[in-house]
C-alpha positions as a printed NumPy array, in Angstrom:
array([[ -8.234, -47.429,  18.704],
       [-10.317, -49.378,  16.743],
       [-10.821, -52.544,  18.716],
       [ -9.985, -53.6  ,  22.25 ],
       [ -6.572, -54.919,  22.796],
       [ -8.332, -58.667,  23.146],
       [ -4.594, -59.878,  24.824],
       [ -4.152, -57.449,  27.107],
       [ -8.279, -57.463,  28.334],
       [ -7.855, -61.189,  29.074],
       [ -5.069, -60.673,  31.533],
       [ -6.288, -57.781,  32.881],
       [ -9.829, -59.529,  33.999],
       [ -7.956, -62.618,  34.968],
       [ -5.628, -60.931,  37.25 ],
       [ -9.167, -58.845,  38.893],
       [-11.124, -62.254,  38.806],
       [ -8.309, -63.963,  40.096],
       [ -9.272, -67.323,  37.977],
       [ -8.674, -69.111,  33.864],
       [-10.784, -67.003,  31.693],
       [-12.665, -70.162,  30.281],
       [-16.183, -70.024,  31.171],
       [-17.012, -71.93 ,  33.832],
       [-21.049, -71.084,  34.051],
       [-21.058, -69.698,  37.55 ],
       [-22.843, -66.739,  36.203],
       [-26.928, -67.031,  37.135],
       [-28.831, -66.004,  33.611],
       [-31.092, -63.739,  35.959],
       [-30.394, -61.01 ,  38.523],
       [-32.505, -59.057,  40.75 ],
       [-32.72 , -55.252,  41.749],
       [-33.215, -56.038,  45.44 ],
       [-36.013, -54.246,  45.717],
       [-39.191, -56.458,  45.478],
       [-41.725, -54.154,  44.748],
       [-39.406, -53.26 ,  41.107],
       [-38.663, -56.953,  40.857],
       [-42.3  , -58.065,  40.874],
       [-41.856, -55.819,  37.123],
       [-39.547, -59.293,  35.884],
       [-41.111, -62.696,  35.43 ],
       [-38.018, -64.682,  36.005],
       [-35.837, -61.527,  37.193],
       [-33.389, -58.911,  34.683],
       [-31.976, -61.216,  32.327],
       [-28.072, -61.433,  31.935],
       [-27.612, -61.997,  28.728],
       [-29.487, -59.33 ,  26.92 ],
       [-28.912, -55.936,  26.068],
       [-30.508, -52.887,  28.769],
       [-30.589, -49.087,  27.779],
       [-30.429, -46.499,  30.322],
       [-31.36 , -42.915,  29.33 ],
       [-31.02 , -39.827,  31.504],
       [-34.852, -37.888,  31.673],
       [-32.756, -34.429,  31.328],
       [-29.472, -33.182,  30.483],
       [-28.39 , -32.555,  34.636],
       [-29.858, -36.467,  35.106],
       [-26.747, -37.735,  33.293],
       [-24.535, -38.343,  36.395],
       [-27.946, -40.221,  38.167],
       [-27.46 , -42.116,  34.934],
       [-24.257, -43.049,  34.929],
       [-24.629, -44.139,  38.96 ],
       [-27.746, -45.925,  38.218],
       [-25.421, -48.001,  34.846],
       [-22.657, -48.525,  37.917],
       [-25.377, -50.151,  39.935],
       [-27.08 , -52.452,  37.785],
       [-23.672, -53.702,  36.798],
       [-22.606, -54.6  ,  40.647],
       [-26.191, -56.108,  40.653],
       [-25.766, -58.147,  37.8  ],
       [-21.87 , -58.978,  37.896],
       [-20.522, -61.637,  40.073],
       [-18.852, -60.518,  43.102],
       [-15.587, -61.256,  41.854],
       [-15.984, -60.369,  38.076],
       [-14.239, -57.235,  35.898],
       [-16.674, -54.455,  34.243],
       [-15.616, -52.897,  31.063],
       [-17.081, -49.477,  31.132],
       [-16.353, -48.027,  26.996],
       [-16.98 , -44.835,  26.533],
       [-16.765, -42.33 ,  23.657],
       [-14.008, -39.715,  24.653],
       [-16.916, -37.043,  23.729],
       [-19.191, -38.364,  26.259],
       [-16.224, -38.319,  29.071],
       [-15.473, -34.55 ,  28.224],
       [-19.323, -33.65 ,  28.068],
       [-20.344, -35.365,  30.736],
       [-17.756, -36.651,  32.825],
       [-15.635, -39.365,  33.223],
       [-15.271, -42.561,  35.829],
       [-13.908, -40.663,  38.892],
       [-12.57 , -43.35 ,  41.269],
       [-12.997, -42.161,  44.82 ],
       [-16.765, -41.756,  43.403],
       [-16.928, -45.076,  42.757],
       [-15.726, -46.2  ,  46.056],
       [-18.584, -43.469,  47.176],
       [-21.043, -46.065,  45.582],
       [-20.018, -48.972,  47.355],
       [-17.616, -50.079,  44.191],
       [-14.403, -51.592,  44.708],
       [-12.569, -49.136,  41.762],
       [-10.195, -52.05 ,  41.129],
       [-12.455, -54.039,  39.437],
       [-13.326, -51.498,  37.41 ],
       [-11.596, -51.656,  33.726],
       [-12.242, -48.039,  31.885],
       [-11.774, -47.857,  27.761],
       [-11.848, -44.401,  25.751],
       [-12.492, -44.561,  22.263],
       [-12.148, -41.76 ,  19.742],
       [-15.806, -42.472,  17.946],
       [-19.229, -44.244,  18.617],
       [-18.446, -46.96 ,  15.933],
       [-15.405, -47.834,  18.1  ],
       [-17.354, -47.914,  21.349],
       [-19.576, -50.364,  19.462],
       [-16.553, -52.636,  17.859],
       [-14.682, -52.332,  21.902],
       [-18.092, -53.59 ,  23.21 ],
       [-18.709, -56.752,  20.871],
       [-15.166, -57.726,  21.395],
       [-15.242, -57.294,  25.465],
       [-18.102, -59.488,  25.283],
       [-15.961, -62.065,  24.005],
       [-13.862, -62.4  ,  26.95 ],
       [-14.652, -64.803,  29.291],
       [-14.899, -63.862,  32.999],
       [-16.615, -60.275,  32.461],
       [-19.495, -59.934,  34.912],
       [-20.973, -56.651,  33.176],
       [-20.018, -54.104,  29.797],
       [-21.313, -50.672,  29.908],
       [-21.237, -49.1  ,  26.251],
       [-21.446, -45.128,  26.949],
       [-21.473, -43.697,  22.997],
       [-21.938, -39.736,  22.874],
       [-25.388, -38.392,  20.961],
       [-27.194, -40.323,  18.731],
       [-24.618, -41.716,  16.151],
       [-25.559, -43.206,  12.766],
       [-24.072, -46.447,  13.334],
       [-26.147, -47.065,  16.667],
       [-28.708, -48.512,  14.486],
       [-31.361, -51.112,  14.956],
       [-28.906, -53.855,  13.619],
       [-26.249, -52.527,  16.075],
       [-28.341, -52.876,  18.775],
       [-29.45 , -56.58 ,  17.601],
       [-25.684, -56.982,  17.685],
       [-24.772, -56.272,  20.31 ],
       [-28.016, -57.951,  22.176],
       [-26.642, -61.223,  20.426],
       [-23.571, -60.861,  21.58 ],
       [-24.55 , -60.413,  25.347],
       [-26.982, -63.291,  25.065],
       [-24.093, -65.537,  23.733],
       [-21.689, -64.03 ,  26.071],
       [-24.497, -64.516,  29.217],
       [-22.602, -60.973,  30.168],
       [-25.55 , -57.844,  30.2  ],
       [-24.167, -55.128,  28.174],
       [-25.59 , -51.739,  29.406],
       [-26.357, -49.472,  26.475],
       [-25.951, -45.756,  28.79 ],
       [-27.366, -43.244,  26.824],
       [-25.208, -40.032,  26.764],
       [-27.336, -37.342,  25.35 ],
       [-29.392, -39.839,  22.978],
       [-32.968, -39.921,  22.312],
       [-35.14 , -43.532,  22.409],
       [-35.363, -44.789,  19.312],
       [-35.74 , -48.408,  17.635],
       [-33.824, -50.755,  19.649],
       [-33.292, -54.004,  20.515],
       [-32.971, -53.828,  24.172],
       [-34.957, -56.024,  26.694],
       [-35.006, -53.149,  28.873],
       [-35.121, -49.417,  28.647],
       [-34.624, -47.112,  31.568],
       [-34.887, -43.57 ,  32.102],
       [-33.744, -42.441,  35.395],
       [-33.296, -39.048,  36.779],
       [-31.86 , -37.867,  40.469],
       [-34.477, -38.046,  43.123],
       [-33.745, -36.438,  46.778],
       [-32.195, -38.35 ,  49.214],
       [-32.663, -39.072,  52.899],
       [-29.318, -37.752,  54.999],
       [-27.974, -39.674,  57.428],
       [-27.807, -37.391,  60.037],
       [-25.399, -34.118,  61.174],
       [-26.618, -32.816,  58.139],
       [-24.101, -35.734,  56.251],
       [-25.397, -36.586,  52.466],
       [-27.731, -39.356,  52.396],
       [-27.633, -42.251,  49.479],
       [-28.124, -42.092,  46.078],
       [-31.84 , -41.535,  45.139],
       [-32.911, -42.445,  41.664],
       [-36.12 , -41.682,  40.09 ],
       [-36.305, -45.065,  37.846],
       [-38.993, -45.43 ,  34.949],
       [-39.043, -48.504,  33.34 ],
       [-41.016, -48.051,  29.638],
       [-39.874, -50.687,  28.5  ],
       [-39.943, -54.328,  29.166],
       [-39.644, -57.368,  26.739],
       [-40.07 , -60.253,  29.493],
       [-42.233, -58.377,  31.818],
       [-44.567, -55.078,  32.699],
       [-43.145, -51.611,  33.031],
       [-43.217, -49.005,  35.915],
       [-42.306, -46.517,  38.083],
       [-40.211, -46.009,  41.115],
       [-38.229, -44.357,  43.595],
       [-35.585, -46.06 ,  44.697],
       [-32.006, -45.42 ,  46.41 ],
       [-28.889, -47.511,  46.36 ],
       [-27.937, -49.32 ,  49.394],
       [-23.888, -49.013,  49.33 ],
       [-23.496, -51.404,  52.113],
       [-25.519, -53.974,  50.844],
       [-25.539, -53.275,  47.094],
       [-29.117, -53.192,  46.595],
       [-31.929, -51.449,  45.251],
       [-34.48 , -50.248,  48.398],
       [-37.533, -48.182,  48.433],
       [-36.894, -44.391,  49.419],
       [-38.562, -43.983,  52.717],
       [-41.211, -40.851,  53.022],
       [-39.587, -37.724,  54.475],
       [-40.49 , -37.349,  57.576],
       [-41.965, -33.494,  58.883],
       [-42.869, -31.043,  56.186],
       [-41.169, -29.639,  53.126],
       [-42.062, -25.666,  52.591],
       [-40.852, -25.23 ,  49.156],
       [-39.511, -21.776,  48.595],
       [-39.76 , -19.305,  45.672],
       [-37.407, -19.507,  42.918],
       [-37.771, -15.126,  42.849],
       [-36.503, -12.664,  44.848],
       [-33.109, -12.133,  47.034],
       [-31.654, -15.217,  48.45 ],
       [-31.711, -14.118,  51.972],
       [-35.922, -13.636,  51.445],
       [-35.756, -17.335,  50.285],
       [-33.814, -18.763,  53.343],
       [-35.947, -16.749,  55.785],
       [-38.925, -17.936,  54.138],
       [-37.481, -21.49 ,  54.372],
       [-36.237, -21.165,  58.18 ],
       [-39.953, -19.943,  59.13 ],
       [-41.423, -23.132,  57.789]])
């Protein structure tokens, strides 16, 4: 397709949002992480309107990407708001798609989730500017495959326009791209970090290992930091407790466990 179905995206966020799809301004232009020591990074706090870029630091750190993209839109939409995650149908097939039951992993209601597959970058970028024209969106992810020629500095401005008009963020999510000139306020690039289990050797939260290295309203930084499903926030990663032997990455397996069990 070569533009979003503008009709059928209006009815489809009003029946999620459950209101009109006039603006009514109960959007805040700022949101937070939740996690004060990465806030204290923001002046004012993340600003709505404005375009963010999230890059994964290595090929296996795209799925921390895409759950760190799913988080900072829950931060920054209204509880009751639509997101309109675009992606290229490259970047679903390379790197996997929106899997519901994961979502609901992440604390995410899937249901307010509104998923669009487009057959090229350029239409990720047209579906984007025109999502950001509908009223009652609380977040768009844009999720183009690579580094295409018309993701351009003037694209970016685009789109950053558009989000700051809007007052909707639009997450740029960085499927196997490199940094380049940009327009974003923000630019992320997050990678998996270990988490914590909860106990009876059950998986622990998502962990992300978040540098910020760029910042247009604030200073950049570095953090650990794990996503709170039952709050929706951003916290610090607490320090494991006891000690971690780290074992060798030669020999047998069974060498490497006994090593491992003797620590």
């Amino acid at each position: 397709m070569g533009t979003v179905d503008l009709s059928a995206l209006r009815r489809a966020v009003a029946a999620i949002d459950g209101k009109d799809t006039q603006r009514d301004g109960s959007c805040h232009s700022v949101f937070t992480l939740g996690f004060a020591e990465a806030d204290r990074a923001f002046a004012n706090g993340l600003r709505r309107g404005a375009l963010h870029e999230i890059f994964a630091a290595a090929p296996g750190d795209t799925g921390a990407a895409m759950g760190f993209a799913l988080a900072l839109a829950l931060r920054a939409a209204d509880a009751a708001r639509p997101v309109v995650w675009l992606e290229e149908d490259v970047a679903a097939g390379e790197s996997g798609g929106i899997y519901p039951p994961g979502l609901a992993a992440l604390g995410i209601d899937p249901r307010r989730f509104l998923v669009v597959r487009c057959p090229s970058a350029r239409d990720v970028l047209r579906g984007a500017a025109d999502a950001l024209e509908v009223a009652g969106i609380g977040a768009v992810v844009i999720a183009p495959w690579g580094a295409p020629k018309c993701l351009d500095l003037t694209a970016s401005r685009r789109l950053h326009l558009a989000a700051q008009a809007a007052g909707v963020p639009a997450l740029l999510l960085r499927h196997g791209g490199a940094p380049e000139g940009s327009a974003a306020l923000t630019r992320w690039r997050i990678a998996a970090a270990p988490s914590r289990s909860s106990g009876a050797r059950a998986p622990g939260l998502p962990a992300f290992d978040a540098a910020l290295s760029r910042n247009r309203s604030g200073t950049t930084g570095h953090w650990i930091m794990e996503w709170n499903i039952d709050e929706n926030i951003f916290k610090p990663v607490e320090a494991f407790s006891g000690t971690v032997v780290p074992a060798p990455s030669h020999g047998p397996a069974a060498a490497r466990k006994s090593m491992a069990q003797s620590g």
